[in-house]
C-alpha positions in Angstrom: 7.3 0.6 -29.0 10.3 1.8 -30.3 11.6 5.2 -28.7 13.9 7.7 -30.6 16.2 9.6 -28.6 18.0 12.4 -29.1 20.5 14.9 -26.7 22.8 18.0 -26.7 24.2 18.5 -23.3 26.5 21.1 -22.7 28.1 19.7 -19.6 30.2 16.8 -20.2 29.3 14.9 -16.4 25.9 15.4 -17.3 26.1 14.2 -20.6 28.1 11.3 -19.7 25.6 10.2 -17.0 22.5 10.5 -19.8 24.9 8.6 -22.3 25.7 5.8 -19.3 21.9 5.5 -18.7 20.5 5.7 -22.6 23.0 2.5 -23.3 21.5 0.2 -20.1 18.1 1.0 -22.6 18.7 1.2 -26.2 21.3 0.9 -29.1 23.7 4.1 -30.0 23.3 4.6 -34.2 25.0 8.6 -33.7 26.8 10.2 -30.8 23.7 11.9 -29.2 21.2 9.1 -30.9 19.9 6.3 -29.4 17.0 4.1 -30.5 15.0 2.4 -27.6 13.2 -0.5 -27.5 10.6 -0.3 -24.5 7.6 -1.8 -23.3 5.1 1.0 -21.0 7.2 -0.2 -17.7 10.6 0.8 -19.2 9.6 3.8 -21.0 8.2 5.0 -17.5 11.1 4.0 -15.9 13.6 5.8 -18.4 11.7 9.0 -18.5 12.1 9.3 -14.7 15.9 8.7 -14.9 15.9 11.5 -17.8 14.3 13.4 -15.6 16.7 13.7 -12.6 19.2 14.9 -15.0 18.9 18.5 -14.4 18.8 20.0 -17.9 20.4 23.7 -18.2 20.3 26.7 -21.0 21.8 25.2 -24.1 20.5 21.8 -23.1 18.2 19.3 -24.7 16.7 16.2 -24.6 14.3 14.7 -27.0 12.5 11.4 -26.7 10.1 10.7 -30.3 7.7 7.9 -29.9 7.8 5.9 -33.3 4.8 3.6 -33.9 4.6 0.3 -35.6 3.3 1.4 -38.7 6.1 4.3 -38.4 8.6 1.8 -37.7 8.0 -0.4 -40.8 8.8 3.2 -43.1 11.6 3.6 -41.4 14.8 4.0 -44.2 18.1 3.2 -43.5 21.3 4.0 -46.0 24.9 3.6 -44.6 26.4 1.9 -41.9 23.5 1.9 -38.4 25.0 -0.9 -36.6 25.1 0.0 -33.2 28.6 2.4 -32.6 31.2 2.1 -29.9 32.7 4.1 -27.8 36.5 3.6 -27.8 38.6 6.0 -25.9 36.2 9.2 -26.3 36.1 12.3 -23.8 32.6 13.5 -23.0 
């Protein structure tokens, strides 16, 4: 199943530990977006790791299941190839 995932972490260690974590996991299409590929194992195993990052006031974390008959509505427009991170401060 495919997994959207959203953040908005305040701290920049934190956020730079879920960021670290989401790209062992998934592909980056935005700055705080990932989309995640997982079988039940994997999405078990993620959601503990998300879980052991202590999320504070201001903080979220969101993690939308999308099923396959979701998946195949799914519109893109513009450029969603996977970004990079080149020389960026978190």
């Amino acid at each position: 199943m495919i997994y959207l995932i959203s953040y908005d972490i305040v701290n920049d260690k934190k956020r730079t530990k879920l960021f670290k974590l989401l790209k062992n996991y998934g592909v980056r299409h935005q700055y705080s977006v990932f989309e995640c590929e997982l079988d039940e194992k994997k999405y078990v195993e993620l959601i503990y790791k998300i879980r052991k990052i202590k999320v504070e006031t201001g903080d979220s974390i969101m993690v939308y299941p999308i099923c396959a008959t979701c998946e195949s509505k799914i519109v893109r427009c513009g450029s969603y190839e996977p970004i990079e991170v080149r020389n960026m401060i978190f």
